[in-house]
N, C-alpha and C positions, 0 to 999 in steps of 0.2 A: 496181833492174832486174835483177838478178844474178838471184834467185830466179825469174824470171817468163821469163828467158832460157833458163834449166835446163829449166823447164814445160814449154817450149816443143820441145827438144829432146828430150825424154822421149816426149811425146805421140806424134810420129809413129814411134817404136819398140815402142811399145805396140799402137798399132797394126799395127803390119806383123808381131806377135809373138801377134796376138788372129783378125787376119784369117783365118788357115786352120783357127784352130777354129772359128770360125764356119761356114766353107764345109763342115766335115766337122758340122755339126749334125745331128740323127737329123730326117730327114721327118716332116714328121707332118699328118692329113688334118681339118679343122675342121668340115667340112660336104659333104654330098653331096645331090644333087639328084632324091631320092625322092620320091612315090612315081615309079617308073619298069618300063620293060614292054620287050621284044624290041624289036628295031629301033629303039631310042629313044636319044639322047644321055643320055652322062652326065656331068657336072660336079662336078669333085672341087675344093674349096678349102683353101687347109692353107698349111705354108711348106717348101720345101726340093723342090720337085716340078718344077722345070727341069731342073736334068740326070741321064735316063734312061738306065739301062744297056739296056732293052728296051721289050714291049711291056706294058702294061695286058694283064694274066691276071684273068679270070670262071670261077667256078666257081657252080653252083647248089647247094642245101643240099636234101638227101633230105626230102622231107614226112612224118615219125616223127610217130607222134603225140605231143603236150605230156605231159608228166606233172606230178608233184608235186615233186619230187627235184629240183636242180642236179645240173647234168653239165657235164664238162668240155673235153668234144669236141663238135663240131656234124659229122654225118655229109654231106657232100656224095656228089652221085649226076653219074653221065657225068665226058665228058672237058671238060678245061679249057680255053678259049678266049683264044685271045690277040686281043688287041685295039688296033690300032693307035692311038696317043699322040696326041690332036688339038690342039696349040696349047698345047704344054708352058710355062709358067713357073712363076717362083718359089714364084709365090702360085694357081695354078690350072693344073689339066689335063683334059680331056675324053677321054670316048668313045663307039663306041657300042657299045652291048648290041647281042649278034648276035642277028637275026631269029628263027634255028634253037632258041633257048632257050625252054622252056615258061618261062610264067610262074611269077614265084614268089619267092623269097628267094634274093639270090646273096655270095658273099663275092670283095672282089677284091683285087689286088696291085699295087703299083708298084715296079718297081725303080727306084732312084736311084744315085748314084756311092756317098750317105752310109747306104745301106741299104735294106729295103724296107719299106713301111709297106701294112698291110692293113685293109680295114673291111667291114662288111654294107652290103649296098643291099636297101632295103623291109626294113629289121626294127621291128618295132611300139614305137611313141616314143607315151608320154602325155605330156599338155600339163596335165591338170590333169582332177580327180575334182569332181563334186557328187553330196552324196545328199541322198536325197529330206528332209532335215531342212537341208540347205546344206552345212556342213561335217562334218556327221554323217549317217548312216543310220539306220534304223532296223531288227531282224528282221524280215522279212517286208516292206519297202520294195523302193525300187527307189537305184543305184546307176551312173550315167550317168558315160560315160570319154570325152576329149576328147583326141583327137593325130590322127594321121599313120599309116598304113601297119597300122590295128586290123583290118581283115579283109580277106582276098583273093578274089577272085573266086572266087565258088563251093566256097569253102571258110566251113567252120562256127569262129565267132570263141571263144575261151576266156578267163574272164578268173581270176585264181587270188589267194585271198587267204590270207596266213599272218600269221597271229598266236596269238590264243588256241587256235583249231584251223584246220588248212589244208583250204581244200573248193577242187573246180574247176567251173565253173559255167560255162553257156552264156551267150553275149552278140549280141544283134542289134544291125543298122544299116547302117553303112557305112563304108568305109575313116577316117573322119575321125569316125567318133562310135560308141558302142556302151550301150546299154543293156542291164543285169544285173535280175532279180530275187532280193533276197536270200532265204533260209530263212526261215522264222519260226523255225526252232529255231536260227539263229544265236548264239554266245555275244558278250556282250559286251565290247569292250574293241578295242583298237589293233589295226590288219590293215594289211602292206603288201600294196599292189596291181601285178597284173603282167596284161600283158597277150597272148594270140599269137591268129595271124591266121589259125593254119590252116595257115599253109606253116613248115618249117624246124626242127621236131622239139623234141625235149623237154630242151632246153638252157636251162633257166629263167634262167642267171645269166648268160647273154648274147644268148637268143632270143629271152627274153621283155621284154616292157617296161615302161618306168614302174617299176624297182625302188626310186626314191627318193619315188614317190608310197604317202599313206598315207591310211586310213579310218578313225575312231571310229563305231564300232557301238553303239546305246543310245540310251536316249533322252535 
């Protein structure tokens, strides 16, 4: 019993020795509740997001047009809005998008006691690619993209693939679906697929979306 009596007294020191880095863990944001518009809630889920030093800060991202290139800054336009904290805990916080926002892509902030954790709301997420062959396309096919947040109101969708050579290509549909036609002079071979909506500028390696979806071109 010796050994098992020791366990025992160890445990709640380890404890009480583990407890405050735990509480000092970095926030972090798992999911958010996009697509979303002005005057609309928003719900952020993650761990570490009950105790706030302030409010929920939104800022909007300038409408640049996409290009080819990653970039490493994403350009926001106006002033930043602070947003009061709706029903803070551990595991989820709310807010809401102020009225006065043009529609569009925004980035936001939470302070916490253990730091501030930041994400996009409305940035374009693919779910998954079919071409016109299933898992392949073909030159001169068509090339259909599947997620969340692929085009915004009144703005023209772009969808950008890099592989053997990088083209940027118009895409129709709607926010949750978007159809490509490809070149016929397409080359053959592996293309990753990215997607933007029209809002939030030419930041491919965080604006754009679906960098881990990919295309075989060929027949």
């Amino acid at each position: 019993m010796e050994p098992l009596s020791k366990a025992l007294r160890v445990f709640p020191m380890l404890f009480l020795v583990m407890t405050p880095v735990l509480l000092r863990a970095q926030p972090a944001v798992f999911w958010a509740s996009d697509p979303v518009a002005p005057g609309q809630t928003v719900l952020l889920t993650g761990h570490g997001l009950g105790q706030l030093t302030g409010d929920v800060t939104v800022q909007r991202l300038a409408d640049d047009a996409p290009g080819l290139s990653p970039t490493s800054q994403a350009r926001t336009e106006g002033r930043a809005y602070a947003c009061a904290a709706l029903q803070p805990s551990n595991e989820a916080v709310k807010f809401i998008l102020p009225g006065s926002l043009k529609a569009g892509m925004y980035r936001y902030a939470v302070p916490t006691v253990a730091g501030t954790v930041s994400g996009l709301l409305n940035r374009p997420v693919i779910w998954w690619t079919q071409g016109d062959l299933g898992e392949h396309a073909s030159p001169g096919g068509e090339l259909r993209l599947f997620g969340k947040n692929l085009l915004g109101p009144g703005k023209t969708a772009a969808v950008l693939l890099r592989g053997p050579e990088s083209l940027r290509l118009e895409g129709t549909g709607t926010t949750w679906a978007l159809r490509v036609k490809l070149p016929a002079t397409l080359r053959e071979g592996r293309y990753q697929v990215f997607a933007h909506s029209g809002w939030g500028g030419p930041a491919v390696s965080r604006l754009w979306g679906g960098d881990r979806k990919s295309l075989t071109a060929g027949w």
